[in-house]
C-alpha positions in Angstrom: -4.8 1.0 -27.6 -4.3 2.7 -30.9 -0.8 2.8 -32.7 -0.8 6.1 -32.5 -1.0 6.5 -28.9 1.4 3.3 -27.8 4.4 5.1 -30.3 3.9 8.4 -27.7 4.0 6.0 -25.0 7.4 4.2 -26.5 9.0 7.8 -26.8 8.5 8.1 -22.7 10.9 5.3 -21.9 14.5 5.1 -22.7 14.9 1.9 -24.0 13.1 3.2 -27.0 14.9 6.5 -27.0 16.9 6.8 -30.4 14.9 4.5 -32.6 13.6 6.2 -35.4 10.1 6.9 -36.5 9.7 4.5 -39.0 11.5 1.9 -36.5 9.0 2.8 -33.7 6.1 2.6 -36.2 6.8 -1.3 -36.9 7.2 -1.6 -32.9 3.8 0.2 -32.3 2.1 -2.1 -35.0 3.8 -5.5 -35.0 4.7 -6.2 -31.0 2.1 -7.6 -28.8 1.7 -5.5 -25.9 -0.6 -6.2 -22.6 -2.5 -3.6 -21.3 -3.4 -3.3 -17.1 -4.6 -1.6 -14.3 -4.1 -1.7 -11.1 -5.8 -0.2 -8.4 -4.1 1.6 -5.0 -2.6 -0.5 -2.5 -2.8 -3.8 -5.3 0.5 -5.6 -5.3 2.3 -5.7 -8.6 5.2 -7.8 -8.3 6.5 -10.2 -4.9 10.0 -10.2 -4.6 11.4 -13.9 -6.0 8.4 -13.9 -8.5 10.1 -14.5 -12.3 10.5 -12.2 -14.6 8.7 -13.1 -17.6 8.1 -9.6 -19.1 8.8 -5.8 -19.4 6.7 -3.8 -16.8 6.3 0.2 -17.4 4.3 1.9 -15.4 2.7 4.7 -17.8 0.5 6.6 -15.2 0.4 6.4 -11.5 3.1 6.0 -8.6 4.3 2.5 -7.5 6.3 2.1 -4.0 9.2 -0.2 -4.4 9.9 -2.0 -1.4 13.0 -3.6 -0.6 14.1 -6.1 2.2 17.3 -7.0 4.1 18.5 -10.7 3.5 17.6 -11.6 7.1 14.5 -9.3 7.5 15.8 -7.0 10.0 15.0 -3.6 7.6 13.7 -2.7 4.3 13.8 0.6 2.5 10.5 1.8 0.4 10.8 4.0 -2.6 8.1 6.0 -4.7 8.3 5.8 -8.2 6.2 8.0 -10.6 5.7 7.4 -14.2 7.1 6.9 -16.8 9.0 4.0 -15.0 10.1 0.5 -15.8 10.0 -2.4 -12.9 13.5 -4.2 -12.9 14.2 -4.3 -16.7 17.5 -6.3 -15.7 15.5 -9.0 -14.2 14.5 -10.3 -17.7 18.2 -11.7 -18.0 21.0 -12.8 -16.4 22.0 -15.7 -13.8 18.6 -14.6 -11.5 15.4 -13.9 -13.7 13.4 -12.7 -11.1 12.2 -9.9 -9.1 14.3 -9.0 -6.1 12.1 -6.2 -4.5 8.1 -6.0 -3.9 6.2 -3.3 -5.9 2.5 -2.1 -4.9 0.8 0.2 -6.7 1.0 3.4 -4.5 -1.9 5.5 -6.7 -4.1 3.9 -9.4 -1.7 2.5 -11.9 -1.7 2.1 -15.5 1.1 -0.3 -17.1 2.0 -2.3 -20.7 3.8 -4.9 -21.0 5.9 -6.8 -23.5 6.2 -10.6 -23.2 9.8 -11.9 -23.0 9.4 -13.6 -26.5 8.6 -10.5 -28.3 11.3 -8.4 -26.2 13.7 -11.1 -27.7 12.3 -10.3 -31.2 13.1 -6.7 -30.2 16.4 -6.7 -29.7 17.1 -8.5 -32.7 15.6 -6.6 -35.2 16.3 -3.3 -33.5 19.8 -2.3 -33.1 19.0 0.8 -31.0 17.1 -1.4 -28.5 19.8 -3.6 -28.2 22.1 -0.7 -27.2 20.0 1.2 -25.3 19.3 -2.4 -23.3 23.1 -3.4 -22.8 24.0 0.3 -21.7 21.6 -0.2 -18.9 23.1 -3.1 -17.7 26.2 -2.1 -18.2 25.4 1.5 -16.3 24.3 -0.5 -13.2 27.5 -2.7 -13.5 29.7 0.4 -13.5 28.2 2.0 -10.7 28.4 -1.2 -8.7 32.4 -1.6 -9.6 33.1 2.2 -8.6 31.1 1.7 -5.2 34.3 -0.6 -4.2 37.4 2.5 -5.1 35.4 5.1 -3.1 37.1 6.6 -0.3 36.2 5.7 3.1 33.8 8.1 5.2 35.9 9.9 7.1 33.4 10.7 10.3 30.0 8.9 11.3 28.2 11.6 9.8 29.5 10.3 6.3 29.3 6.7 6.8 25.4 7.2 8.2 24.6 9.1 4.8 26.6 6.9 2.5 24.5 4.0 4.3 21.1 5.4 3.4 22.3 6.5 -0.3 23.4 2.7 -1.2 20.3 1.1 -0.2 18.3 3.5 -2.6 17.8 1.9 -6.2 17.2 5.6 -7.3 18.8 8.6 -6.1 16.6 11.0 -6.0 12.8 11.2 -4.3 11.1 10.4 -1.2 12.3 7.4 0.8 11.1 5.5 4.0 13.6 3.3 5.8 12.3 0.8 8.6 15.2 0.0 10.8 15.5 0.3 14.8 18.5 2.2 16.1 20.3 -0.8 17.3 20.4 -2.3 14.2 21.6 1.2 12.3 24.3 0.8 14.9 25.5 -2.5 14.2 25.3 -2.3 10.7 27.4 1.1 10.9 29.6 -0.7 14.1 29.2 2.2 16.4 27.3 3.1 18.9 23.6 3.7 19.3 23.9 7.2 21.1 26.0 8.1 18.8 24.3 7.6 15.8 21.2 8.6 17.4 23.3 11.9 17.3 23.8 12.2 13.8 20.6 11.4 12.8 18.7 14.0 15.0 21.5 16.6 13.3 20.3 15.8 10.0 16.7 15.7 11.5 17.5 19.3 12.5 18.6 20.1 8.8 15.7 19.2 7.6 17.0 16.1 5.7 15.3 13.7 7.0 12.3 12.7 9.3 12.6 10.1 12.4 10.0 8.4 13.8 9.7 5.5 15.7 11.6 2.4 13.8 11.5 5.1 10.7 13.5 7.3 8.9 12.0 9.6 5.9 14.1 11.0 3.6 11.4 13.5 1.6 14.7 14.4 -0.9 17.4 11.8 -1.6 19.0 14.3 -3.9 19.3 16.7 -1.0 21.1 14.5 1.1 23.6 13.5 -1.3 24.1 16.8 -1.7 24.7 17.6 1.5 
């Protein structure tokens, strides 16, 4: 791919956001980048593979799939471009991928090797900042998770359920869980949260189905 293009590429993702011209010039011609495709309904990443390189997905959707520890549900999220696959994977105590990721259309991605992402944030300041505020972004929000107030009715602990297992907040989302288990993990009943859910069915927030729930707008039900 020509310099040209991959430094209009660079300015998508934010990771690269802030760096100066000149600066993204010397990326576009000096770091080794891989180039791939990947047809519809191709697997991109397993969960537990390593992660030995940057990801971004600069055309196409991917579906991000998730799984409870013991199997019993798993949440799927669609990602559009421009979008990078677990950029905190790289690092860290557990350098590898946690959740599965299938390309949902055709699929065009580059990639930057571990080594040269190394080289990157030493020579680039910007990159270094822009890579330890996303960590420390995702820390945050994990710390604030534990001072939130306690839902106050089923309703609320039902939505706040669906919004935390969502790596994104916003977009189309497809849980597969059966009642029973929504019950335990919310420790009431499973006519009564059979109840909530057809009530946000009725407002149009989400979508049940047999052993599914649809969210078509996360950012609508947070809202809500």
């Amino acid at each position: 791919m020509p310099a040209l293009r991959i430094y209009d590429q660079l300015l998508q993702f934010p990771l690269f956001q802030g760096m100066s011209h000149d600066d993204l010039e010397i990326v576009a011609g000096h770091i080794r980048f891989g180039f791939t495709k990947v047809s519809a309904g191709k697997r991109i990443v397993s969960a537990g593979d390593p992660c030995q390189q940057l990801l971004f997905v600069i055309s196409g959707t991917v579906r991000v799939e998730q799984h409870a520890d013991d199997g019993s549900f798993s949440v799927q999220e669609h990602m559009g471009a421009p979008y990078v696959i677990q950029q905190e994977a790289i690092f860290g105590y557990y350098q590898r991928y946690t959740r599965n990721v299938v390309a949902q259309s055709d699929v065009s991605l580059f990639t930057i090797d571990k080594e040269e992402v190394l080289q990157l944030l030493e020579d680039f300041l910007v990159f270094r900042l822009n890579m330890v505020n996303h960590c420390a972004t995702q820390t945050q929000k994990l710390s604030q998770q534990l001072w939130r107030g306690a839902p106050q009715s089923l309703r609320e602990r039902v939505i706040r359920f669906l919004i935390a297992h969502c790596s994104y907040p916003a977009g189309s989302k497809t849980f597969f869980i059966l009642m029973e288990r929504l019950a335990q993990e919310l420790n009431d009943s499973r006519l009564n949260v059979s109840r909530v859910l057809n009530q946000l069915q009725y407002e149009g927030l989400i979508e049940l189905h047999r052993g599914r729930i649809i969210i078509p707008q996360l950012e609508r039900l947070i809202q809500s």
